[in-house]
N, C-alpha and C positions, 0 to 999 in steps of 0.2 A: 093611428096609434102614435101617439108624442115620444113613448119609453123606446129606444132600442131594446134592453135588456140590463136587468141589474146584475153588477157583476160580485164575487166575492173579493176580498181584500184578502192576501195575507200578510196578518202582523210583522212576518220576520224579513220578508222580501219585499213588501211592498208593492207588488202584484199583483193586478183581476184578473179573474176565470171567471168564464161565463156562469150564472146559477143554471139549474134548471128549469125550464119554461116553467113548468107547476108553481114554483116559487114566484112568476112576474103575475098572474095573473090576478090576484088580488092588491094591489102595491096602492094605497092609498097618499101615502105621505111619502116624501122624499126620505132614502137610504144613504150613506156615505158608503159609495161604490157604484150607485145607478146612474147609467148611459142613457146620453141624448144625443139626437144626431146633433143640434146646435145649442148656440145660447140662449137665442129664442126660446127655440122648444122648451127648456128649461126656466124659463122665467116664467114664460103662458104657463109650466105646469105648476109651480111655486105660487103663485098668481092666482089658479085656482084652488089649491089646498088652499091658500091664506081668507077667500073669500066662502070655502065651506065651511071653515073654521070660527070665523069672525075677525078678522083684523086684516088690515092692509098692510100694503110691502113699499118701503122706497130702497133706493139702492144706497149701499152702502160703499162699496171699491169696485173701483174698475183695474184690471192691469193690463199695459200691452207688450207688446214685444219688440224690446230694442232694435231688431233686425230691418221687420215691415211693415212696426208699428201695428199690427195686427191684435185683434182682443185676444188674452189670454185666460183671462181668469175674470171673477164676477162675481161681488157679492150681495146679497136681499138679505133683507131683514124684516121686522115689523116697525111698521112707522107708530102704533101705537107706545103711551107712556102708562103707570099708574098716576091715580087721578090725587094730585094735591089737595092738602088741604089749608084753607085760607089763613094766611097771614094778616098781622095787626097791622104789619106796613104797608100791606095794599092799600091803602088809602091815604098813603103818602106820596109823597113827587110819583108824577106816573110815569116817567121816564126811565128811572131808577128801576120803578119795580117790574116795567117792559123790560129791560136788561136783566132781571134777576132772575124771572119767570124762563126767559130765553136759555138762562146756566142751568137754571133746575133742569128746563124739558130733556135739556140734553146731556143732562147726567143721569138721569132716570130712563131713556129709551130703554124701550124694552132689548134685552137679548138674545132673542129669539131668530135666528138667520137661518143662511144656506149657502155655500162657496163653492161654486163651482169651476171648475180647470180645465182646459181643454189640452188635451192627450195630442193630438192629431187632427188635420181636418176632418169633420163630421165628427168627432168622437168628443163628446163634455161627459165629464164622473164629476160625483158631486162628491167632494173632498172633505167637505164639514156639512153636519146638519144639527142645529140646536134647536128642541121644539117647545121645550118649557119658557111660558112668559110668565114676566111678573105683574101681570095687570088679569083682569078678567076678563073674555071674551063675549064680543057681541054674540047675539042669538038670533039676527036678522041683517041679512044686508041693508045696508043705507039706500036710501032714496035714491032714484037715480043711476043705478051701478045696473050694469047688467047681470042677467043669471047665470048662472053658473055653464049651464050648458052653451052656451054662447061663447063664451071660454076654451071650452070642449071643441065649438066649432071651428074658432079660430086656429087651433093648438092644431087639427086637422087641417086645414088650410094650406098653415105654415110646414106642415113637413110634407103633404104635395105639391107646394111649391118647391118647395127644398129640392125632392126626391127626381122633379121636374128640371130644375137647372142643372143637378146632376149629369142625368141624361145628357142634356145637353153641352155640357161641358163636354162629356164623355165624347161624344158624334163630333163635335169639335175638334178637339185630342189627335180621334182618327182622323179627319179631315188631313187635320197636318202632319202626321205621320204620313199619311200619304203620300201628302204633297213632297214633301220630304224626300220617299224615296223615288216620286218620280225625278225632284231635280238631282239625287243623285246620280241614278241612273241616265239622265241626259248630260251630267258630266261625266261619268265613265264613257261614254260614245263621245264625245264631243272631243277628249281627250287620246283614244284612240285614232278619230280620225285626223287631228293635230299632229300624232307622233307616225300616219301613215305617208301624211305631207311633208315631213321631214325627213323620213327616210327615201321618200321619192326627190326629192331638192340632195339628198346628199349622192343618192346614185347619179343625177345629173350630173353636178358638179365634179364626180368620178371620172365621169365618162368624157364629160369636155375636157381636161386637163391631160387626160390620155390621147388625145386627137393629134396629129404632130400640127405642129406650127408650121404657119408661114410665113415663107420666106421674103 
């Protein structure tokens, strides 16, 4: 399962609550407010809306984080455009009109995206989702592309792996907490028997000073 759980938004706070499971269970297209454990997960799942839909995704922003450099945010979109129609100039300098064709494609991209933000580790909500494009949609994947459930397989994959190094962090974690408190505990001893040594050297050194001298 790719989804953790869509959450609800509220407008005035700004704050998810979980929905109720009954509500996750049909969840076709991405919501502004549904959870993923990563950004993975979230791209494979965008990825295959976009390929049951008809149109492909590139990526649009990336953001990291000033601290650890770390991904924070993540935006998709559709790499499709609406389809132009020909110009008298095309069959003038074709350098020019490689350059013009270039301004058009990319002023015309579709607007059709998805932004996703990440909360916390494991926790991505999709923060924006716009699904109307202004071009028409394929009605068969392209040549080549794999099926969709393939997609499906991978999106599982990816969050048993996930779910996997988890774990493993986790067992890790405790390792060194443990470890931890045994070297603590070997310096509270170690330190006791430092401060028994000393007070044995000071009763010595009591005791000799007290001995009369010789003459």
């Amino acid at each position: 399962m790719y989804l953790l759980y869509v959450a609800k938004m509220d407008n005035e706070t700004g704050r998810t609550e979980e929905a109720d499971s009954s509500e996750t269970n049909c969840i076709e297209e991405a919501q502004v407010g549904m959870v993923f454990e990563s950004e993975e997960v979230a791209r494979a799942f965008y990825n295959v809306y976009a390929m049951r839909m008809g149109f492909t995704t590139r990526v649009l922003s990336s953001r990291k984080s000033e601290r650890d450099g770390s991904l924070i945010s993540r935006g998709l979109g559709c790499r499709m455009s609406p389809p132009r129609p020909p110009s008298p100039s095309d069959n003038q300098n074709s350098d020019k009109v490689a350059a013009k064709h270039q301004r058009d494609h990319k002023r015309d991209l579709c607007t059709a995206m998805i932004l996703i933000k990440r909360e916390k580790p494991g926790r991505w909500v999709v923060a924006r989702f716009v699904k109307e494009h202004n071009h028409s949609l394929v009605a068969s994947l392209p040549s080549g592309c794999p099926p969709p459930d393939w997609k499906d397989r991978k999106i599982q994959e990816l969050t048993t792996e996930l779910r996997a190094k988890k774990k493993l962090s986790a067992a890790y974690r405790d390792q060194l907490l443990s470890l931890v408190n045994d070297v603590e505990n070997q310096n509270g001893h170690l330190s006791k028997r430092i401060h028994l040594v000393l007070k044995n050297l000071t009763e010595l050194e009591a005791k000799r000073k007290s001995l009369p001298k010789e003459i």
